[in-house]
N, C-alpha and C positions, 0 to 999 in steps of 0.2 A: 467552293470557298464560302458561298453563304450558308454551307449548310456546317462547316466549322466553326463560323463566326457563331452560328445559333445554340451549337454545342458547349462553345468555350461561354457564352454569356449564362447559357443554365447554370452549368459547373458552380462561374462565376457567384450567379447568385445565391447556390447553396451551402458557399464556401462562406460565403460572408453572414448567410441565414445561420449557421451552424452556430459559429460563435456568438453573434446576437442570442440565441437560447441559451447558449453559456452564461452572457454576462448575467441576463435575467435572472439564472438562476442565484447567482453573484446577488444581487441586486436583493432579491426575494428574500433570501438568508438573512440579510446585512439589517435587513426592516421588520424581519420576525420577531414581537416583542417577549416569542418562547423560549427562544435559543438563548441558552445559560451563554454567557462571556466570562465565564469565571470558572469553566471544565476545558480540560485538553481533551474531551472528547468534541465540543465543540471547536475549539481552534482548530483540529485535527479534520473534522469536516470543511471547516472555509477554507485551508489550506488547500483539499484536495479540490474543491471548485475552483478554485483561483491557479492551479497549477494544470488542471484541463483547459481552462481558457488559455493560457497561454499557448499551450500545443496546442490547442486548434487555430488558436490565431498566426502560428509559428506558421503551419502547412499550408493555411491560407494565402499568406504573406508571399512564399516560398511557389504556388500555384499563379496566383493573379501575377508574378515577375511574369510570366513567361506565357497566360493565354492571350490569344487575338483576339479584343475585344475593347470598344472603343469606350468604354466605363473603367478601364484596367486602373489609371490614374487615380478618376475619383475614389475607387471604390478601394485603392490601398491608403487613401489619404483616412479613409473613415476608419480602415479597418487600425491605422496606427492612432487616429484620436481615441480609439475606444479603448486599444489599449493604454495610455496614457493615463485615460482615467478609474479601469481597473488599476492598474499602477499603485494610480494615488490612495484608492480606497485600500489595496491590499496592505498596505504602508501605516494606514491611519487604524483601522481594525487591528492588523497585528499588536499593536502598539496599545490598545485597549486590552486586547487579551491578555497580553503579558503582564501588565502592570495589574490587573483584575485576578493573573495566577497568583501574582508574586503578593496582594494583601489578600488573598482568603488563605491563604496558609494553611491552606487544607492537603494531604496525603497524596501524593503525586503517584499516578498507576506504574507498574511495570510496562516497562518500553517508552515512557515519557524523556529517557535521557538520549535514548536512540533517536526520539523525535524531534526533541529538540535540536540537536546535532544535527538532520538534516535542514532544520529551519535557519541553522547559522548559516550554512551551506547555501540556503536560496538565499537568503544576505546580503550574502559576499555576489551575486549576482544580481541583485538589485541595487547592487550600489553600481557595478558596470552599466546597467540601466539608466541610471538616472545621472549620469556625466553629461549627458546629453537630451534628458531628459525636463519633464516639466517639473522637476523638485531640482533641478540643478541648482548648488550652491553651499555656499555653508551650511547653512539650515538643516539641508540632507543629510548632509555629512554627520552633525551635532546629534542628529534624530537616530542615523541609524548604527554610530556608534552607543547611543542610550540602548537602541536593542539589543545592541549585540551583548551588552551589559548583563541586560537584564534575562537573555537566554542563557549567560553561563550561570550567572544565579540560578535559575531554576534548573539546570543539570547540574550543577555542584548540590541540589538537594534531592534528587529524583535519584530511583531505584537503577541501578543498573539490570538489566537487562540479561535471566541466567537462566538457561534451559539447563535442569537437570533429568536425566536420563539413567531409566533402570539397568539392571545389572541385568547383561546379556542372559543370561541364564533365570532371571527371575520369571515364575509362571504365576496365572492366578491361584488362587486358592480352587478345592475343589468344590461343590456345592453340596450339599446334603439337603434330601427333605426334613431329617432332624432337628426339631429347633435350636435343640441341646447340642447337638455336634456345631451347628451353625455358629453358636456362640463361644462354645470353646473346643474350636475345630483340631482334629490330633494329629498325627503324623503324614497320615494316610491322607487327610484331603488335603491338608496342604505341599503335600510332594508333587515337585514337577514331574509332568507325564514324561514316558521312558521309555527307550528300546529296550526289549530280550539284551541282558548285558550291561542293562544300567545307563548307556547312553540317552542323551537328550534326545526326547522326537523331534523328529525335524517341522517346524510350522509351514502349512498348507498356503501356498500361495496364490492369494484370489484376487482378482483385478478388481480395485477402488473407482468411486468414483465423489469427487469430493464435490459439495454442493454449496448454495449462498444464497445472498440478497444482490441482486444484477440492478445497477446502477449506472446508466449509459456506457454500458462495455464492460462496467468496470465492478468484480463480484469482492465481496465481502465473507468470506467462508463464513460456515455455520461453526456452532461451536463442535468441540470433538474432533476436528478435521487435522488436529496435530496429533493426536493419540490414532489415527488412524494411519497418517502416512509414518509415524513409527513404528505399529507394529508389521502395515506394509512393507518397511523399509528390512527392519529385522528378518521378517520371514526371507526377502532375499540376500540378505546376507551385504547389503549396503547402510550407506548413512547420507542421514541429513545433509552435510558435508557436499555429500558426490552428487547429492539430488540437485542442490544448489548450484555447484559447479556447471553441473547439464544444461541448467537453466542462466548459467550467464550472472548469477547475483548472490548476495554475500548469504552466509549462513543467519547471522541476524531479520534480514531481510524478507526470506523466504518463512522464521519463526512467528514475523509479526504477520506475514498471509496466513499461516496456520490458523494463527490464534484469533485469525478476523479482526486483529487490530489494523493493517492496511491492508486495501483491495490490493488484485491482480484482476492484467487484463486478460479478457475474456478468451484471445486469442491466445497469451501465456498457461493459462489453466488446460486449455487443450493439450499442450507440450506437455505441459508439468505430468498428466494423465498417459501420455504417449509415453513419454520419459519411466514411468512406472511398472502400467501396465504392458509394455512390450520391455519388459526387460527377459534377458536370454541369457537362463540357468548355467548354462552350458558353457557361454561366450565370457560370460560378468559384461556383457554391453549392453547399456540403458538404450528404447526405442531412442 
């Protein structure tokens, strides 16, 4: 029994250490006098720290119900002030950034419409938050209906979000050491390679392996990594579509992991690799 109680009190304490390095990191951001407030590449970062805090504080929350250990109390009471006051600051910072997108008026990237869209989405959950919350009241209400304002402004001006996709049949050009052919290359190199018969060669199917910037679990593909599981995908004879499906999440979704616009976890990137490279010619069944 006391050798539980000693187990469940470490647990305890690394549960609650985890997200303290969380909010830190929260905190660090928030004071950095480098970090642009007026890019959705930065909003897009403190979003994704402030949505890790929450899940680790979630499992936390969810852990300390149920270990035997005689801090369980305190140490849910801290771990709910702390979130309280990420809360507030994610509430307060959002709130600068949008208003800081919406007067520089500057060219919003592709995928900024899809992200906003999830930020309405966390929202609509911060408003169930804070019913009970320490912003409860009108005030909140008034504050986070002005967001929600001012995120459909900025996706009623933001790029929609459009993977376009070559023509099955398109090959590269061919290469020449010619400089002259190079520049005005003629039939012959730019014909797709071909069976005896005129048929398309069939593409060589080689197991990928897609790489990044790893960011406590969580990887940020390099660039290229959507030109690669296209033409991974093509050689077997599947799509984007069914990759996604495999994986549990929308076509859009898995396009902005491609493009390194939002991480995947670490653990998912394994799948996604399984899901590719075990794929069976023979069966059309993804690992």
């Amino acid at each position: 029994m006391i050798a539980d109680n000693q187990a469940h009190n470490q647990e305890a304490n690394e549960l609650v250490s985890r997200i303290e390095q969380r909010a830190i990191q929260i905190f660090k951001f928030t004071e950095d006098p480098a970090e642009k407030r007026n890019s959705v590449a930065g909003f897009r970062k403190f979003s994704g720290l402030v949505d890790d805090f929450h899940q680790a504080a979630e499992v936390a929350e969810g852990r300390l119900s149920v270990l035997r250990t005689g801090r369980r109390d305190e140490l849910r009471r801290y771990v709910a002030q702390m979130r309280a006051k990420i809360l507030k600051m994610e509430i307060d910072v959002k709130q600068t950034y949008l208003e800081n997108l919406i007067e520089a008026r500057s060219a919003l990237p592709f995928g900024a419409r899809e992200f906003f869209a999830s930020r309405l989405k966390r929202l609509e959950e911060l408003s169930a938050l804070l019913i009970d919350g320490p912003e409860a009241g009108g005030t909140a209400d008034n504050l986070l209906d002005h967001m929600r304002r001012m995120l459909q402004h900025l996706m009623d001006q933001a790029p929609q979000l459009e993977v376009f996709e070559r023509d099955p049949d398109w090959r590269p050009p061919q290469r020449s050491g010619n400089a002259a052919v190079r520049a005005n290359p003629g039939p012959a190199a730019s014909a797709a390679p071909r069976r005896a018969g005129g048929q398309p060669a069939k593409l060589e199917i080689k197991p990928i392996r897609l790489t990044g910037r790893d960011e406590w679990g969580r990887v940020f593909l390099d660039r290229g990594s959507f030109d690669q599981m296209t033409v991974a995908c093509r050689a077997r004879g599947i799509t984007i579509d069914q990759v996604a499906s495999k994986l549990g999440i929308t076509r859009v979704a898995l396009t902005l992991i491609l493009n390194g616009q939002d991480p995947i976890q670490r653990n998912m990137l394994d799948v996604l690799h399984r899901v590719i490279n075990n794929y069976n010619a023979n069966t059309g069944e993804m690992g």
